[in-house]
C-alpha positions, 0 to 999 in steps of 0.5 A: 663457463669457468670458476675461479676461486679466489680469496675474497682480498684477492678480488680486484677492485673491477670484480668487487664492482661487478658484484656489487652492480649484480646484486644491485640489480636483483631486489631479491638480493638484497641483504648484506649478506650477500655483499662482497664487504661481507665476504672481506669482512668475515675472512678477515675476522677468521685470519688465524683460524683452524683451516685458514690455510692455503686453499681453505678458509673463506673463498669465492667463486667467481663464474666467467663467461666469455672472458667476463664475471657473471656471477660469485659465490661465497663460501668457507672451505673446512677440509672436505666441507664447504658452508656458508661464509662467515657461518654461523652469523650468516642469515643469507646465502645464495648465487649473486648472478646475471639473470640466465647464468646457469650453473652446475652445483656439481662444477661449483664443487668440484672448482671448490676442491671439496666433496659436499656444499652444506647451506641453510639459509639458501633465499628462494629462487636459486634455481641452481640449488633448488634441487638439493633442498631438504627443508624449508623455513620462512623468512620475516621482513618488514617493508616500509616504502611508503614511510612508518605511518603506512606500514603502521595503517597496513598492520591495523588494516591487517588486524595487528595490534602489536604497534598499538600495544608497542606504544601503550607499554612505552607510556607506561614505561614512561609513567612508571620508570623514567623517560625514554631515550632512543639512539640511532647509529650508536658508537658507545662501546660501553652500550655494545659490550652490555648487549653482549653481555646480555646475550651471552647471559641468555645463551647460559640461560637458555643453554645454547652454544655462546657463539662469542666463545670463539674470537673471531665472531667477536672480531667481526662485530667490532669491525662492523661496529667501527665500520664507515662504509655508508653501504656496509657495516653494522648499526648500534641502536640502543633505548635508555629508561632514564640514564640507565640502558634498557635495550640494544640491538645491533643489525648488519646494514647493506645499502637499503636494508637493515638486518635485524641481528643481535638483539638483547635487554634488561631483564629488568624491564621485561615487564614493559617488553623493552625490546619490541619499543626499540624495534618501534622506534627504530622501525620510525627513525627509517623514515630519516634513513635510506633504508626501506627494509628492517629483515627480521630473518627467519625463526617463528617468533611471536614479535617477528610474526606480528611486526612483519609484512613480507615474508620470503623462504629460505631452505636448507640442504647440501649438493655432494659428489659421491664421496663419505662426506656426503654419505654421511650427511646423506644419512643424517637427513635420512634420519631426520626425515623419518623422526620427523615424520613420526607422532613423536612430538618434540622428539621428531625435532631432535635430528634436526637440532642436532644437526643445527648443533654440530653445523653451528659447532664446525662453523665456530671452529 
């Protein structure tokens, strides 16, 4: 086999292709975020950043085999480090590949030029990473081939109520407030700048990283907001209660599948969970759309619990050569797997939320 890397607008439009046709092919692959549009998307957000410079920055690896594209990997390389494209906004990542390609994760690294591969939400079923997994978590979708109205007899069936008590704060919202109006597709500016608004207001409230503190993430979002690929981009979704914006929440969109991914509301509304009628309405509208899949991604919510039909893992680790870098990371899961194997309560989870932290931190760079 042989590994090229490339930078993602170095792709001929034959290679582009190819990976499109590899992760059509493969259901499992099926997320925007392991399309080649993401790859484009996130490198040219990131042109200015720190380590875009020559060999660095976001690149893929396109693996041959008898003179033909087999299989692509995208990454982005920070001095010795390689992580996931477009980290920390990334949900996905995994080997977009023929069936039976087999690849050596020391060789992707090596073609790389880095000492250490870190990934964290690898999908299940990469048996090339499978070895180098330190941690698991489970993934929420939202599958809906048969149309709203069987999905929603599957919940019932499954003793949800939450569709049931999605409905019943809708009319109470309605009774109490005003009307309530739902867009689909949105392309009012003013609607996303609200949302994040709101969400950087959460992250103060919360006291987490503003994600938005770094230009190019910004970047991303308005591109895949004016974006007009019918197979790529972003969609705005926004509730109003009288004229007055209630909720949004803005996904990535791939070619079936939705991806649930910025979502905020008025704090105003709390009382009436203005949130989870957005996500009612949504989950409705897809009976007029392509799309068959709303990926809820993963994290232990309550909402994404109740809602969800599927779930898949995804898993957490690093591939390294014998270098510093990986003796460092090395003893970073090393700690975190004692603490967390201790009866401390929420103390066994601070090395991992340390470690989210400073790979959030190096991916915002």
């Amino acid at each position: 086999m042989e590994i090229k890397v490339v930078a993602p607008g170095a792709l001929s439009p034959e290679d582009l292709a190819r990976w499109s046709a590899l992760q059509a092919a493969d259901p499992v692959l099926d997320t925007p975020f392991l399309s080649p549009c993401w790859a484009l998307a996130v490198e040219r957000a990131q042109q200015g950043c720190r380590d875009a410079s020559p060999g660095r920055g976001v690149r893929v690896a396109v693996m041959h085999e008898a003179g033909e594209a087999k299989g692509f990997f995208s990454t982005r390389i920070a001095g010795s480090v390689a992580m996931p494209a477009g980290a920390p906004m990334n949900d996905y990542q995994g080997l977009v590949a023929a069936p039976g390609l087999a690849l050596d994760p020391t060789a992707l690294i090596a073609a790389l030029g880095v000492q250490r591969l870190d990934f964290s939400h690898m999908l299940e079923g990469q048996p090339a990473f499978a070895p180098f997994v330190r941690g698991e978590a489970v993934s929420y979708r939202i599958e809906t081939p048969d149309g709203f109205d069987a999905y929603a007899a599957s919940r019932r069936e499954a003793g949800s109520g939450v569709l049931k008590d999605i409905d019943k704060r809708r009319r109470k919202l309605e009774r109490e407030v005003a009307p309530v109006t739902f867009t689909a597709q949105s392309r009012s500016t003013a609607a996303f700048d609200q949302l994040i608004a709101w969400k950087r207001a959460q992250y103060v409230c919360t006291r987490q990283t503003d994600i938005f503190d770094t230009p190019w993430t910004l970047r991303l979002l308005r591109e895949l907001l004016n974006g007009h690929d019918p197979d790529f981009g972003g969609s705005l979704f926004t509730l109003h209660v009288g004229d007055q914006l209630a909720a949004a929440q803005f996904n990535l969109r791939g070619k079936l599948t939705l991806h649930a991914w910025i979502i905020a509301h008025d704090e105003a509304f709390e009382r009436y969970s203005p949130g989870l009628i957005l996500f009612g309405e949504v989950l409705r509208w897809m009976d007029e759309s392509p799309y068959r899949v709303l990926d809820l991604g993963a994290g232990d919510y309550r909402f994404k619990q109740q809602l969800s039909n599927a779930r898949q893992m995804v898993g957490h680790g690093f591939v390294g050569r014998p270098s510093p870098a990986s003796l460092i990371r090395s003893a970073e899961y090393g700690v975190r797997a004692a603490a967390e194997a201790l009866p401390l309560g929420k103390f066994s989870e601070l090395p991992g939320k340390a470690m989210r932290r400073m790979d959030l931190l190096r991916g915002l760079r």
